[in-house]
C-alpha positions as CSV (number, residue, x, y, z in Angstrom):
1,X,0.9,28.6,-25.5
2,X,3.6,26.7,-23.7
3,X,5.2,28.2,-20.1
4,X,8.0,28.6,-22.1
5,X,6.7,31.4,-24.7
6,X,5.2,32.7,-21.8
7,X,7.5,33.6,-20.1
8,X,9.8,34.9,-23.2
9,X,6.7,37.0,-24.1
10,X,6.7,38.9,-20.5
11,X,10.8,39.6,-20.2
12,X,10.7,41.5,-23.9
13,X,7.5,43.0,-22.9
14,X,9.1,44.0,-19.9
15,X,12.2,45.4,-21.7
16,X,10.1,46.8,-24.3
17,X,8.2,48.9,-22.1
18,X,10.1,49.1,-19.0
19,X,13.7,50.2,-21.2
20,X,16.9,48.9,-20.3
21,X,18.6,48.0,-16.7
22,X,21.0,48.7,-15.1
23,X,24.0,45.8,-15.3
24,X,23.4,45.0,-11.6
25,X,19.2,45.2,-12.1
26,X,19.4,42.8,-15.0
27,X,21.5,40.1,-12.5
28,X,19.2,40.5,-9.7
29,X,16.0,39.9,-11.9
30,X,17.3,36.6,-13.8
31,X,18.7,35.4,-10.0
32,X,15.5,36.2,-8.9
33,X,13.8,34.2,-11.4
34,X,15.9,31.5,-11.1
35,X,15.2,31.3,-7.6
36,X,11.8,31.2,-8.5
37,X,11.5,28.8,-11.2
38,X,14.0,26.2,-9.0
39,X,11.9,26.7,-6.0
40,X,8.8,25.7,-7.9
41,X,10.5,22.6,-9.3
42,X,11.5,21.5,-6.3
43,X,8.2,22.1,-4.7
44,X,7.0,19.9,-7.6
45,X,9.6,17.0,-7.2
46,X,8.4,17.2,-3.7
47,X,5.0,16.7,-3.9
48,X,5.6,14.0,-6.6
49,X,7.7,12.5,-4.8
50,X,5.2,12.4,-1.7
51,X,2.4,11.1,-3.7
52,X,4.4,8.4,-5.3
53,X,5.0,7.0,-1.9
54,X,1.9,6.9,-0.7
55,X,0.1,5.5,-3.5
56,X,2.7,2.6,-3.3
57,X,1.5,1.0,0.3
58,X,3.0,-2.0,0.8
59,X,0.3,-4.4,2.1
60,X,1.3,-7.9,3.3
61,X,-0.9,-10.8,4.2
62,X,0.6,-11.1,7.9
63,X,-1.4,-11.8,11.3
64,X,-2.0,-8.7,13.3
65,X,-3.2,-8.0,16.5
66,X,-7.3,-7.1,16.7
67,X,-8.0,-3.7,18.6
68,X,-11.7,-2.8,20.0
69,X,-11.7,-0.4,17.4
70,X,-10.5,-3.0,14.1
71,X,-13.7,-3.8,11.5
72,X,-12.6,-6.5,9.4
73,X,-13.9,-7.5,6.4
74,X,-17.4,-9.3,5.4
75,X,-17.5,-12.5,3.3
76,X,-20.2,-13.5,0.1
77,X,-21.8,-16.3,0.9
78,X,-24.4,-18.9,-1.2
79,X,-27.9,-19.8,1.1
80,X,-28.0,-23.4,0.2
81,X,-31.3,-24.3,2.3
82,X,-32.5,-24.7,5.4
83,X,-32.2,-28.0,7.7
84,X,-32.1,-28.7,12.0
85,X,-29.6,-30.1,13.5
86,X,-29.7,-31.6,17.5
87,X,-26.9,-30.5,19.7
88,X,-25.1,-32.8,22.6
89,X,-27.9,-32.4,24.5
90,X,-30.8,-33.2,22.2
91,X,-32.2,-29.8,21.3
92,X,-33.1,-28.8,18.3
93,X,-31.7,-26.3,15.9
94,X,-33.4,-24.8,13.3
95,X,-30.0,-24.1,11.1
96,X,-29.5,-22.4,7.6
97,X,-26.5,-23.9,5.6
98,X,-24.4,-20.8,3.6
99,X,-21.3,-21.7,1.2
100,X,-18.2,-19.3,1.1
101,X,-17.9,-20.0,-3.1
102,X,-14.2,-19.2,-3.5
103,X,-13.9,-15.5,-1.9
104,X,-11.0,-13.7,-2.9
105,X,-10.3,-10.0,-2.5
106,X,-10.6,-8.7,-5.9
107,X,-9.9,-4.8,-4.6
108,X,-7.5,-2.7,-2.1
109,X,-9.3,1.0,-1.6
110,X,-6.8,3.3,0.3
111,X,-7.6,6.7,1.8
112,X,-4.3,7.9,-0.6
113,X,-6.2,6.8,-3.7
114,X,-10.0,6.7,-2.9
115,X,-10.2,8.5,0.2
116,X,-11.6,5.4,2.2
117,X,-10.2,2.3,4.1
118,X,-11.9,-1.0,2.3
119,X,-11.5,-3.9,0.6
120,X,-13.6,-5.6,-2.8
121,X,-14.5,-8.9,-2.4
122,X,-15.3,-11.2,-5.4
123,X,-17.5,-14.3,-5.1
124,X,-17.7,-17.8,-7.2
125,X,-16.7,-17.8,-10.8
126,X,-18.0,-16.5,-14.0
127,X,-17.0,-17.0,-17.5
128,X,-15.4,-13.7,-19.4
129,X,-18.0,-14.3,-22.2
130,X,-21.2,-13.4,-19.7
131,X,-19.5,-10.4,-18.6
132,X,-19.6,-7.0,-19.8
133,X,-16.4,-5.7,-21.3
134,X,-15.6,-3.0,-18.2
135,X,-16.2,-5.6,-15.2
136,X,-13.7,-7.5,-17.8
137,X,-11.1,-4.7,-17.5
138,X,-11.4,-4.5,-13.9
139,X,-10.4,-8.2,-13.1
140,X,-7.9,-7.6,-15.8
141,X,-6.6,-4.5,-14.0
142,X,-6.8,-6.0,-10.5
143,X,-5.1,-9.6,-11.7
144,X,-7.9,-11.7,-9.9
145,X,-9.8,-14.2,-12.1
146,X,-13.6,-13.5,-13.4
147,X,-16.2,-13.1,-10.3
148,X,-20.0,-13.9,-10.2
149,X,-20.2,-11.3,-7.0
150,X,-18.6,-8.6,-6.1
151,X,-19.3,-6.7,-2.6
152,X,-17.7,-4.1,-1.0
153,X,-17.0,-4.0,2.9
154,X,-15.5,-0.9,4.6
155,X,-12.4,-1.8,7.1
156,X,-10.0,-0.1,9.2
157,X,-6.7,0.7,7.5
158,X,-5.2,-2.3,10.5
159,X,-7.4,-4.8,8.4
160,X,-6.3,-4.1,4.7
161,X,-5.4,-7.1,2.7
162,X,-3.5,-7.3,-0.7
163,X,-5.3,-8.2,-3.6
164,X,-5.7,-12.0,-3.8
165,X,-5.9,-12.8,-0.5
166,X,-8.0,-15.9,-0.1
167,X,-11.2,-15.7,2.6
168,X,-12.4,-19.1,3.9
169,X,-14.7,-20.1,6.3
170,X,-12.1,-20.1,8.8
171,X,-12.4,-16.1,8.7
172,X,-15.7,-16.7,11.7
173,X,-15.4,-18.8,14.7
174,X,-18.1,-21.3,15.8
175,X,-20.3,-19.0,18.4
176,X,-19.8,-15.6,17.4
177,X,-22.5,-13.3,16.4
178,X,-23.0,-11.7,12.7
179,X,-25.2,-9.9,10.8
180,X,-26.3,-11.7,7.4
181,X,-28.0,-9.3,4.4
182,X,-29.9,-10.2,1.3
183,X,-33.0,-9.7,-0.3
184,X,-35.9,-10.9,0.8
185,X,-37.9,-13.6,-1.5
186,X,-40.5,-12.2,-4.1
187,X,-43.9,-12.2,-3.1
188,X,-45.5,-10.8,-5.9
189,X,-48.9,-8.3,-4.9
190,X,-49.9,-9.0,-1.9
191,X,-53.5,-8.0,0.6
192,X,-52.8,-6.3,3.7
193,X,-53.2,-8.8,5.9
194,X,-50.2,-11.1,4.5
195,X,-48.1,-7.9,4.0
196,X,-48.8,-6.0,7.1
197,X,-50.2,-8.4,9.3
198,X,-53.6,-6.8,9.8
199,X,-56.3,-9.0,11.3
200,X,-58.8,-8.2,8.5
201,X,-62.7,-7.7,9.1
202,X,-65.2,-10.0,11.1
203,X,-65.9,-12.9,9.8
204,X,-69.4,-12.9,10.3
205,X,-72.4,-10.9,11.8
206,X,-73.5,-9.7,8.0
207,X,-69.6,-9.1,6.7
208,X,-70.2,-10.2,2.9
209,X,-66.8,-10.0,1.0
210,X,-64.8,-7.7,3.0
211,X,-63.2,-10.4,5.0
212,X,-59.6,-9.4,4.2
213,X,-60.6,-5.8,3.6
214,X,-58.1,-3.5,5.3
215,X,-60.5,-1.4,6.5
216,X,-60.6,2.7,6.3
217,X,-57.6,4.6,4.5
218,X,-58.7,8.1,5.1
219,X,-60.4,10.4,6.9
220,X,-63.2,12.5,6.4
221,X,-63.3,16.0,4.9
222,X,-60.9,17.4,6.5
223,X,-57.9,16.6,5.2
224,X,-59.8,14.4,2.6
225,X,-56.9,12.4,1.3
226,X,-54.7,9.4,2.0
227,X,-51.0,10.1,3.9
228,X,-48.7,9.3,2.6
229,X,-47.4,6.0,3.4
230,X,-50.2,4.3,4.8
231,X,-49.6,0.5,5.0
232,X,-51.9,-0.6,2.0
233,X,-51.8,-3.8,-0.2
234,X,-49.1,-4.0,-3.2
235,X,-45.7,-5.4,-4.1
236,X,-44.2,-7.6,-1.2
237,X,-40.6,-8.7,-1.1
238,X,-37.2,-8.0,-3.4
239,X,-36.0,-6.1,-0.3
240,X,-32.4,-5.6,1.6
241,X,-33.0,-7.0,4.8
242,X,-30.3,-7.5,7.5
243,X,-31.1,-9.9,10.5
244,X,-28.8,-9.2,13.1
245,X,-26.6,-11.1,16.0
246,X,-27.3,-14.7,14.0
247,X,-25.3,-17.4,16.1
248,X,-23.1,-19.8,14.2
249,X,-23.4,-23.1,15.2
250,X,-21.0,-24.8,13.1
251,X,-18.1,-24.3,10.2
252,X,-16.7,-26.7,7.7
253,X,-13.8,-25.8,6.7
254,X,-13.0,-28.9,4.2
255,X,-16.5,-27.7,2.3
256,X,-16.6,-24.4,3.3
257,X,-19.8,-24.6,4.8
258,X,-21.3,-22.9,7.9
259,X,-24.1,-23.8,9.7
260,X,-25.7,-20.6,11.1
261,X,-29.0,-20.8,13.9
262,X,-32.5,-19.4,12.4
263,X,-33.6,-18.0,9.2
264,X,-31.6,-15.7,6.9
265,X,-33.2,-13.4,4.1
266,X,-33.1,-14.6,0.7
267,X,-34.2,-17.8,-1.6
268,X,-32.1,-20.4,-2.1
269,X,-29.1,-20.1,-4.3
270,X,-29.3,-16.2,-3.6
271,X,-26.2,-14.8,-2.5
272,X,-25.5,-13.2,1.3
273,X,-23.2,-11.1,2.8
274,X,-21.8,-11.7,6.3
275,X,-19.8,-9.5,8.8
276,X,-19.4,-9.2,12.6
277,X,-21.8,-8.5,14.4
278,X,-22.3,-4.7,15.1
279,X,-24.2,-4.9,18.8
280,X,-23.6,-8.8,20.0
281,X,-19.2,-7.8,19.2
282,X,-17.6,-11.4,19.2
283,X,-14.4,-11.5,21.4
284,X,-11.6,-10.2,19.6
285,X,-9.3,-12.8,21.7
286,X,-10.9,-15.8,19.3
287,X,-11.1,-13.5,15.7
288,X,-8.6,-14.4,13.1
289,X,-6.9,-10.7,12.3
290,X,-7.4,-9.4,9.3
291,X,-8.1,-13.0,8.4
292,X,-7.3,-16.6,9.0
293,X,-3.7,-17.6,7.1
294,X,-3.5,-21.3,6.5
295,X,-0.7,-23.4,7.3
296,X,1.7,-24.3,4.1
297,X,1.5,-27.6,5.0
298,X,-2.3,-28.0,5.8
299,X,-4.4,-29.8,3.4
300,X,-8.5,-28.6,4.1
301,X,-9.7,-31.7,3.0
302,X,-8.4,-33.5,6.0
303,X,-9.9,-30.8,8.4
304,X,-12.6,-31.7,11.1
305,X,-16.1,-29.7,11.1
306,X,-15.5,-26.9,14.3
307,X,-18.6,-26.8,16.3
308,X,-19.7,-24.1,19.2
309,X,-19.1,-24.7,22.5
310,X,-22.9,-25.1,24.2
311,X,-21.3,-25.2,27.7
312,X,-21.4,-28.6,30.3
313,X,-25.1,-27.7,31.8
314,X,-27.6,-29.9,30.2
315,X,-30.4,-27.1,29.8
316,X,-33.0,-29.5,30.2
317,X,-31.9,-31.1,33.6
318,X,-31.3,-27.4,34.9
319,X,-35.3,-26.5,33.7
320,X,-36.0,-29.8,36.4
């Protein structure tokens, strides 16, 4: 039944049961319920009206100014192997090379609409046909081409960017701190001493095939079981690992390359995700904020490699 027949239904009900009014009774009920019924519309208007404008935020892709309290947003990233590298002064640098593959943000989440502050960042490029047919209607939706990767990295609402915004390589500077996350190579099943590090039994002094044992998991009769999350042998690797405050050494921006000091989790061609660094903070003086912009009239295939300043102390005449 509609609000209209409702409310038809209760005004003969009430003259039905209630009898007739007075002239001056009848007036003051329908003003009444006019009142009431415009008052509610209003109300209504209002609150549509309220929701309308703040589900359309304007976001632009404009420099901002980078408070001790901003998080901007992390990047996807390809490992492409490991190599070294010797600095100016001849030391060596064990160096990981990751690949920014064409990150875009594919996603604006608002605390209006999704009650959070983040942005969706896609990664590399897929074909439609190797994609199921709702990650299909969500580039659709969101306008952005087909993604191999998509990650999500929360933000403050200072560091939103509108969908399409292009992150580079430029987005970190040479010699800031991040923290790099991925999943750890497969190891397959694995002995305690190569998962846990245990030192494993003597080698000698009548030891016959316990070597690599792991020694004793229990106790005796009392409680006469295994706890619960003893480190025994089994399936080692496929985990989310982070590795924090990893220094980068260098940035291409013409390849989109950067060069990053030490080991990050992950096989190569695995995919990683990068942000600032939550302990070792980078200055926010040097940070691009929300992101680096480039010049209209820059072309990145003419663009030196940026490397970290190491400082003018040769460490090895200052060891003398």
């Amino acid at each position: 039944m509609s609000a209209a027949s409702r409310g038809l239904v209760f005004r003969l009900s009430k003259l039905l049961f209630n009898g007739p009014r007075s002239p001056s009774a009848t007036a003051t009920y329908y003003n009444t319920t006019q009142l009431r019924s415009f008052t509610a519309e209003a109300a209504e208007n209002n609150d549509a009206d309220d929701s309308g404008s703040s589900s359309c935020r304007i976001i632009e892709a404009i420099p901002g100014v980078m408070t001790r309290d901003s998080k901007r947003t992390g990047a996807i990233a390809v490992k492409c192997g490991m190599t070294a590298l010797w600095d100016k002064w001849g030391a060596r640098i064990p160096i990981s090379v990751l690949w920014l593959d064409d990150n875009i943000v594919s996603q604006v989440k608002t605390p209006e609409k999704e009650g959070l502050c983040a942005l969706q960042i896609g990664c590399g490029q897929k074909k439609e046909k190797h994609l199921r047919k709702p990650e299909v209607g969500h580039f659709r939706a969101q306008g952005v081409p087909m993604k191999r990767k998509l990650r999500e990295f929360p933000v403050t609402e200072d560091a939103l960017l509108p969908v399409g915004t292009s992150i580079n390589v430029r987005h970190f500077v040479p010699g800031q701190y991040v923290d790099i996350t991925g999943i750890t190579k497969g190891k397959g099943f694995q002995g305690g001493m190569k998962r846990w590090g245990f030192k494993g039994m003597p080698a000698s002094h009548g030891a016959s095939l316990s070597h690599r044992s792991i020694g004793s998991t229990g106790q005796r009769d009392a409680p006469g079981k295994v706890f619960k999350g003893k480190k025994m042998p089994g399936h080692m690797g496929v985990e989310q690992r982070t590795v924090k405050n990893v220094w980068i050494y260098k940035i291409d921006p013409a390849r989109n390359l950067m060069w990053v000091r030490g080991q990050v989790p992950g096989a190569t061609g695995n995919f990683v995700f990068i942000r600032d660094a939550f302990y070792r903070k980078p200055d926010i003086s040097l940070l691009p904020f929300p992101t680096y912009f480039s010049p209209e009239n820059e072309d990145p295939t003419k663009l030196e490699p940026l490397v970290a300043d190491i400082g003018e102390i040769d460490p090895f005449m200052a060891a003398d």
